[in-house]
N, C-alpha and C positions, 0 to 999 in steps of 0.2 A: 861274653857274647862275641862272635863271630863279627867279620864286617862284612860280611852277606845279610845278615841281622839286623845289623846296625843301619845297611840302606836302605831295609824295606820298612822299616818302625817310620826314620825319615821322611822317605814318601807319602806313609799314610799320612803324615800329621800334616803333610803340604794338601792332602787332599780333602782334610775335613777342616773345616771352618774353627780356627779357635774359639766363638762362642755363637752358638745359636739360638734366634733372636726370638720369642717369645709368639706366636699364636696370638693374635687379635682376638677378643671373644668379643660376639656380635651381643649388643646390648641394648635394648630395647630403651628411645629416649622417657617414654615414660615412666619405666620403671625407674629412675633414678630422679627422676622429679621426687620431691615430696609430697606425703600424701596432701588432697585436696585443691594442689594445686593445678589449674588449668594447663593443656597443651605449650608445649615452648611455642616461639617466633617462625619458627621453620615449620611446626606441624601446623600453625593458622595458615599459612605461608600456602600450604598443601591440603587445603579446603577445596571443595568446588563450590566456587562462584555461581552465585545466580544468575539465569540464563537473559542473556545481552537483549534490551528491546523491550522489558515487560516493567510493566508500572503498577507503584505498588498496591493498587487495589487488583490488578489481575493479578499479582503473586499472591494476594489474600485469597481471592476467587479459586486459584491454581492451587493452592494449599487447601480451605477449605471442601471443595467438589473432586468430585464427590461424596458425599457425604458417610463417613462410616458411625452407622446408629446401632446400638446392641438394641436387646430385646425392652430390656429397663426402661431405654427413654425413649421405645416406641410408643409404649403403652404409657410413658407419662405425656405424653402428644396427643394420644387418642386423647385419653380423660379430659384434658385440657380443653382439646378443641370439642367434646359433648359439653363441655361444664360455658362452654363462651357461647356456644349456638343454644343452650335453654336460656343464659339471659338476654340474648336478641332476639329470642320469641317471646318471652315475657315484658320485656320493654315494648315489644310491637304490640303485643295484645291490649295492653294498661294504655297505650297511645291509641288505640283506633274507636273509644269513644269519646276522645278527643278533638279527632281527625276531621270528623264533619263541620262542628262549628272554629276549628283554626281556620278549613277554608273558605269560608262564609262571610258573606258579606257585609259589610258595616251596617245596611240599614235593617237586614238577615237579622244581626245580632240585635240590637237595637227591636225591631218588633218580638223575637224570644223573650228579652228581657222584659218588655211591656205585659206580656202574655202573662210570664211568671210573676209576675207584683202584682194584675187582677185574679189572678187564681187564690195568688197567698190571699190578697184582702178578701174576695169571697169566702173562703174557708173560714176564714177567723171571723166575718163576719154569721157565716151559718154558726160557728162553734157560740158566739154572744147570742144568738137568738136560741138555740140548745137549752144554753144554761138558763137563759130567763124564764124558759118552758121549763124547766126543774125546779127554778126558785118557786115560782108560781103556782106550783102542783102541792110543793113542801109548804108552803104558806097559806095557802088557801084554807078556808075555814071548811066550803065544801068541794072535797078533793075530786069526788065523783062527778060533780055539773063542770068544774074546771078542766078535767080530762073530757067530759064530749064536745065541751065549746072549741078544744085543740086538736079534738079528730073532726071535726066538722071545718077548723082552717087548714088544717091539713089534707083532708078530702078536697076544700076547692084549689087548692096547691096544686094539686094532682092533677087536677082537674083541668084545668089551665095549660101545666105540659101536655097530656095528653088532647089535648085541643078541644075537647066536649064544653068547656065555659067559655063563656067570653069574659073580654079580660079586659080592661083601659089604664094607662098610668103612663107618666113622662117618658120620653121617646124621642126615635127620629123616623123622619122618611125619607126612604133613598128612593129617587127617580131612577133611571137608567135609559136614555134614548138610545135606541139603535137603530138610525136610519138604512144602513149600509147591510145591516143583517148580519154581521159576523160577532157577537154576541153566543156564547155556544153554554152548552147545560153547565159544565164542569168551572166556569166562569163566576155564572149566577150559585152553585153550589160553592165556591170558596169564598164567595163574598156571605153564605149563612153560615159557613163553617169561623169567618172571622169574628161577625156577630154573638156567634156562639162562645168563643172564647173569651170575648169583652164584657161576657154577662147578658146578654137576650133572655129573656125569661120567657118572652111570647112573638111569632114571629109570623107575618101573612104576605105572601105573596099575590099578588094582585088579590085575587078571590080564591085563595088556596091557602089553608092554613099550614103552617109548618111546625110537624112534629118530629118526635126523636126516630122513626122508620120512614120518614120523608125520602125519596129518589126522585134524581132528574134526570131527562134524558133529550136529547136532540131530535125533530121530529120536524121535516120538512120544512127547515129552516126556521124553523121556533122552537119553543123550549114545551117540553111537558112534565109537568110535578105532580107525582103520583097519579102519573096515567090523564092528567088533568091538563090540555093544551092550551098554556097561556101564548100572548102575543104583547109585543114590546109595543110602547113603552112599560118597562116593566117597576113596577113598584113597590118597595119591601115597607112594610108598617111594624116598626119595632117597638116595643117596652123593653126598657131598660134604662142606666143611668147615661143621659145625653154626654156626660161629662167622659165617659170610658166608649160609648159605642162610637161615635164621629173620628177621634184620631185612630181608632184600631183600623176603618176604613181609608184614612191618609197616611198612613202611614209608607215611608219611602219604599219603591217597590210592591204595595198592596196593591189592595182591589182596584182603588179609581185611576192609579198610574196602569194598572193593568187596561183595564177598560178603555180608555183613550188611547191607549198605543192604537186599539181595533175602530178607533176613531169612534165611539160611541160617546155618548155626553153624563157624565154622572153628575147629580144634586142633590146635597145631604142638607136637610132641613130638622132643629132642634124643636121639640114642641112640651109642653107642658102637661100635652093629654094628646096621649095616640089611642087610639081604639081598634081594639082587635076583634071582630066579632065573626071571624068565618069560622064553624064548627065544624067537626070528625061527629061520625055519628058514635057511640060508644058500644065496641065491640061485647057482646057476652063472651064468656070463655066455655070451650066445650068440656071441659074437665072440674075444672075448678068451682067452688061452691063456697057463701056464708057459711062458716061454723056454728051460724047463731041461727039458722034456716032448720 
């Protein structure tokens, strides 16, 4: 080799680096975690932080809202909400015969209650005179005179409601003063309609008898009963048990508390024999006829 050679070999090795230094390869810090394990220190490090000033139910609200629903649990919402609004109509329905006597009033309930114990006793009392009329038939030596002696009390039964006999047996009699006049039809008919429920079997107003198509009506400041203008003092003559017809009349909130608010004077008197003797004359039917005719 030449020393022209030899200088320029020289030179290059002064100009190349005797070793050169390896390339960095960019490496991703997770890949070199092992599997399963979380972010290093640096990548928590390099989170974003929740925004400065919000409290943790507005980050819940702020997370939650708005709301992302697929189709699935729209339609499980509807259902839902038909399936909770039929049993709030069903709960209301099953309550609203209810409803009237929860808001009713102590003595309210209280005369209800009175009403229903003589309804039951009358029943069960008609039901024991029924059966006696059955025994009676079935034992009877002659069954045929025993069956007309029973349509013949049965006729004057009849007889009696419908106002055609007169009637007498223990009772009471309610006076009613109305000096003042404010006494009105609808008044004097809740005090027959209470009557009625306590068991009245026979009922006359002054000189007006009282049957089951009886009406009252207000009539130049009196009262008229089937067309029939009575004047106060007005006075009921009932048949029935004195023992059930008096407290159905006192009863708190009833008739005679009614009555006196309107400043009128009520008088119930117990008797051992009331007599009913004002008669309906007794309708023929335009249709109807004896089968035995």
């Amino acid at each position: 080799m030449s020393d022209h050679d030899e200088q320029g070999a020289n030179s290059l090795r002064k100009e190349l680096p005797d070793e050169v230094p390896p390339t960095p390869l960019a490496v991703s810090p997770a890949a070199d975690a092992p599997a399963g394990e979380g972010p290093n220190e640096e990548q928590a490090e390099r989170r974003p932080e929740p925004e400065p000033g919000l409290t943790g139910r507005q980050r819940l609200f702020k997370g939650l809202w708005p709301p992302r629903l697929t189709r699935a649990q729209l339609i499980v919402a509807l259902l839902l909400f038909g399936l909770g609004f039929g049993l709030a109509v069903q709960v209301a329905s099953n309550s609203d015969g209810d409803s009237a006597l929860r808001g009713a009033r102590q003595e309210d309930l209280v005369r209800i209650l009175d009403e229903l114990d003589d309804r039951t006793q009358r029943l069960e009392d008609e039901k024991q005179g029924l059966e006696k009329q059955r025994d009676e038939l079935e034992n009877s030596s002659d069954q045929a005179e025993e069956a007309r002696r029973q349509t013949l009390e049965k006729e004057r039964q009849l007889g009696i409601l419908a106002g055609t006999v007169a009637a007498q047996g223990p009772g009471i009699t309610v006076t009613i003063e109305d000096t003042k006049g404010a006494v009105q039809a609808d008044m004097l008919l809740d005090a027959i309609q209470e009557l009625r429920a306590a068991g009245a079997e026979a009922i006359q107003v002054n000189d007006v008898r009282v049957v089951a198509g009886t009406y009252l009506t207000d009539s130049d400041k009196t009262v008229s009963v089937d067309g029939n203008k009575i004047n106060a003092p007005y006075r009921f003559q009932v048949i029935g048990k004195p023992q059930d017809l008096e407290p159905a009349l006192n009863i708190p909130g009833g008739v005679v508390q009614t009555l006196e608010k309107e400043q009128a004077t009520v008088t119930v008197e117990r008797s051992s024999k009331i007599v009913v003797d004002a008669l309906r004359a007794a309708e023929r039917p335009d249709y109807a006829r004896s089968s035995s005719q």
